[in-house]
Every structure is written in C-alpha cells, then in structure tokens.
C-alpha positions as CSV (number, residue, x, y, z in Angstrom):
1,X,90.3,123.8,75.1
2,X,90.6,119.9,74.7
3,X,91.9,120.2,71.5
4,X,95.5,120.8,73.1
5,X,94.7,117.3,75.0
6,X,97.6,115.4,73.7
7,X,98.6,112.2,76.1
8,X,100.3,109.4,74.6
9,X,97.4,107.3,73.4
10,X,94.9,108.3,75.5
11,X,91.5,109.5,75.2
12,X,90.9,113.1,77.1
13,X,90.9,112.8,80.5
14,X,92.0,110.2,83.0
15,X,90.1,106.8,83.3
16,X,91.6,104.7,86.4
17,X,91.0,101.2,85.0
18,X,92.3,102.3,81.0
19,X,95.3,100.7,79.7
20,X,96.0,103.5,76.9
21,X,96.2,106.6,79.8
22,X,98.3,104.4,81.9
23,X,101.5,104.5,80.1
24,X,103.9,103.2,82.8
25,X,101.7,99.9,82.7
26,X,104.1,98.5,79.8
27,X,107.5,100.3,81.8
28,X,110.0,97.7,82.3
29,X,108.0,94.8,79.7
30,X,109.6,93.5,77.4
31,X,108.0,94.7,73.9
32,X,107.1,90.8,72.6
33,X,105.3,90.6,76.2
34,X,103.7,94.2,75.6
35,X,102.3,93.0,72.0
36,X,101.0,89.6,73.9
37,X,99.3,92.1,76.5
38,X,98.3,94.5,73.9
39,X,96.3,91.5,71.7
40,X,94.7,90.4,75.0
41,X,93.7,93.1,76.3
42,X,91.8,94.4,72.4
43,X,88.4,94.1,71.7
44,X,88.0,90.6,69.2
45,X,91.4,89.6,70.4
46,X,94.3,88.8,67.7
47,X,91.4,87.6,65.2
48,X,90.4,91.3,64.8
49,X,93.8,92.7,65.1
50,X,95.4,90.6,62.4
51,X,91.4,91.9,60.2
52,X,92.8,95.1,60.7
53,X,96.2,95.1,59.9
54,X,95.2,92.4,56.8
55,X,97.5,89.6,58.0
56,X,96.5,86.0,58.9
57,X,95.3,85.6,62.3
58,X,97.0,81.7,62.9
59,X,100.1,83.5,61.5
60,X,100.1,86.6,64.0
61,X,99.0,84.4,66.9
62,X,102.1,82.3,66.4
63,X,103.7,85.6,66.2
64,X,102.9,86.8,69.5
65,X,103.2,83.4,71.0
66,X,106.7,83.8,73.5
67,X,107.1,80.2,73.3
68,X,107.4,80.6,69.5
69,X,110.7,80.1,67.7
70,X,109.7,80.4,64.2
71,X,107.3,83.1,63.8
72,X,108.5,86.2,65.1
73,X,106.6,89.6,64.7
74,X,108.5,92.7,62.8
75,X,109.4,95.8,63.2
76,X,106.8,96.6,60.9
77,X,104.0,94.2,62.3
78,X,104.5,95.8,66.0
79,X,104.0,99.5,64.0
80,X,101.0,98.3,62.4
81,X,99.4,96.8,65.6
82,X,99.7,99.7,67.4
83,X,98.1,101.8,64.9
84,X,95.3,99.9,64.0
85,X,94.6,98.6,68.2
86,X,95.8,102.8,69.1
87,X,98.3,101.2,71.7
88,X,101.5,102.0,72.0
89,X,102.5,99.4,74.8
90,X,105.2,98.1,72.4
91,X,106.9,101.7,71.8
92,X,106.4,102.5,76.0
93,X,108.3,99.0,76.4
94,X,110.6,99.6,74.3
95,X,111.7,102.9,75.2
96,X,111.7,101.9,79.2
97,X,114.0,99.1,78.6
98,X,116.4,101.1,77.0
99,X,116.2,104.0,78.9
100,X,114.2,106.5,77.7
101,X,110.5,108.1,78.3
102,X,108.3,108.4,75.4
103,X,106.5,111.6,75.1
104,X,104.1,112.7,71.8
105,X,105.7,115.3,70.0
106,X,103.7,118.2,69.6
107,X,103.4,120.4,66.3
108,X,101.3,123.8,66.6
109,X,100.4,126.4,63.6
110,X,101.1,130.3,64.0
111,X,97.3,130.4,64.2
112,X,96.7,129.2,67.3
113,X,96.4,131.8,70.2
114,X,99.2,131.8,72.4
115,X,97.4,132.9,75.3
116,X,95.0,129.7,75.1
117,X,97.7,127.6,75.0
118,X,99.5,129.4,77.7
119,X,96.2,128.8,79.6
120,X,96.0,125.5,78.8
121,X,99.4,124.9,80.2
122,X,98.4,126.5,83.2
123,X,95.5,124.1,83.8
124,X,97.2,121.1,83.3
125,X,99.9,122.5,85.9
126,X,97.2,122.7,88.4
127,X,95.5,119.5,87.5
128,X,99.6,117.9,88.2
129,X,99.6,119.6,91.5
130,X,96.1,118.9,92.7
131,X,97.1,114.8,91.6
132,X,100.4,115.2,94.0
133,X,98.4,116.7,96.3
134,X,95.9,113.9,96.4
135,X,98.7,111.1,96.4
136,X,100.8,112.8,99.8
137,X,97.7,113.3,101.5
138,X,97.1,109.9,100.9
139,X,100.4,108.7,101.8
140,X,99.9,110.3,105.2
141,X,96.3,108.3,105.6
142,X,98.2,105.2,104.8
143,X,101.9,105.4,106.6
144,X,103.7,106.4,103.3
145,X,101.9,104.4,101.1
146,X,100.4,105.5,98.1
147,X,98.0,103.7,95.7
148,X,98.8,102.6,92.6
149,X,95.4,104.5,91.2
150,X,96.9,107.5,93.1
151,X,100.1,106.8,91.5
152,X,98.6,106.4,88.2
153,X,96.6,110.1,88.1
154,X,100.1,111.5,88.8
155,X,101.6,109.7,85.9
156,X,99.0,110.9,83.9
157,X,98.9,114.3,85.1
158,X,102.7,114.7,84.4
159,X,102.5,113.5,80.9
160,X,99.6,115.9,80.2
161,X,101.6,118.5,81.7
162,X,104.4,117.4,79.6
163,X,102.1,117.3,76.9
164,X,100.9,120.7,76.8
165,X,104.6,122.1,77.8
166,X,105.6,120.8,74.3
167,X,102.7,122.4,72.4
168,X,103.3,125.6,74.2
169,X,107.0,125.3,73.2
170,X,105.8,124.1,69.7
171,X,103.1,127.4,69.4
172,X,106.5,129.8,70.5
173,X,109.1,128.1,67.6
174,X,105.7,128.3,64.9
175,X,106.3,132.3,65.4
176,X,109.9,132.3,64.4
177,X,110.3,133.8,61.5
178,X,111.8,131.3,58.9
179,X,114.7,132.9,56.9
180,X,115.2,132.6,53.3
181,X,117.9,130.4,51.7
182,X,118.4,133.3,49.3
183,X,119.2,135.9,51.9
C-alpha cells in the first residue's frame, strides 16, 4: 500500500521534527531565503551540495549569500539543488508567495487496481480526520490553541489526502479509452 505514498518530498509517513514533510515551513519565504535554509539545513552543507550538482562550492556560497550582489543563483541552479538535496523549499516558496499551493502531480497505469487505490484514499481520509481530531481536542486542553506539531500532522495529513485524491483521479482518466486520430 505505500507505494501510493506520494507527499511532496517526503519520505512515508510523518516525522515531527523533518523539514521535507513539513511543507508549509518554507510558506511565505522568500525562495533566495528557502535556498539559504535548504543548504543549512543539508547534510555537508553547500560544500556537498555544490559536489552534487558539480558547481564550485565558493561560487554557490556566494550564490546563496543574501548580502550578495554579484552572484546570484539561476533558475536552473535552484532546480538542480532541489533535486540533488530532494527539497523543494524553493518551489513551496515560491509558489506561496505568489499565490498558489504546490501539490505532486500524480500519474497512474490502467494496471493498478482501482479498489487499492480507492482503499488507499480511504485510509488517508481517516488518517486526515483522526489528525483534526487530535488538533481540536487539543485546542480545547489549551484554550484554542493548537501546537504547531499538531498543526503540522494536519498539514501533512491534508497533502497525503490530497495526494492520494490525485492518484485516484489519475487511476480513473488511465481507463479512458483514448481515441484514434484516424477515427
């Protein structure tokens, strides 16, 4: 069944203090900031990162350096770090500031049973409501207030939901029989 998993960036299941499951941690950044955080946050730091992506570390420091006038990282450089680092802080940033949630896309072969994904759905639906659950009855131990670990199971919860809404959705369309050009 975790095959269907399919959270933006994260591994299966929710870890409270992991930066990838927590995709609202980079809502409202700006994306140069997001990078910053992404570098400091990765294991071996901008030296590895720049290894990776087969740049020069001075040059990519100096890219991710705010302060920094002259060296500014690319389009291309902030696709490249997220792959290689398997963070998208910079698209999440990005797509808060102007408006929009980012949400994998999901793409499912006629092959797969529509029942297990149905299933699967259903499971993540309950794992949504038990996470509300938690977080009201923990508003009403704390007069309204909620925890932002609390608030961060939700926000995962909703994007698995999310998540396996689209490759339900994506299982449906791979049955629609495809008509020919020639007809």
């Amino acid at each position: 069944m975790n095959a269907f998993s399919l959270s933006a960036g994260g591994p299966s299941g929710y870890i409270e203090n992991d930066a990838q499951g927590d995709t609202r941690r980079f809502a409202g950044m700006d994306p140069l900031d997001a990078a910053y955080l992404i570098a400091q946050n990765h294991k071996g730091g901008v030296a590895q990162i720049a290894k990776d992506m087969g740049v020069n570390a001075g040059t990519l420091q100096h890219k991710l350096n705010p302060n920094n006038d002259r060296f500014h990282l690319t389009l291309r450089d902030a696709i490249l770090m997220q792959r290689v680092t398997n963070s998208r802080g910079i698209l999440f940033a990005w797509g808060s500031q102007e408006g929009y949630t980012v949400q994998r896309s999901s793409t499912a072969a006629a092959s797969v049973d529509l029942v297990d994904v149905f299933v699967h759905w259903q499971l993540k639906q309950a794992d949504l409501t038990r996470a509300i659950g938690d977080a009201v009855n923990e508003a009403r131990d704390r007069r309204g207030q909620v925890g932002r670990a609390a608030q961060r199971r939700v926000d995962y919860a909703v994007q698995e939901a999310i998540a396996a809404a689209n490759q339900l959705a994506a299982a449906i369309a791979a049955r629609v029989p495809q008509r020919d050009a020639g007809m």
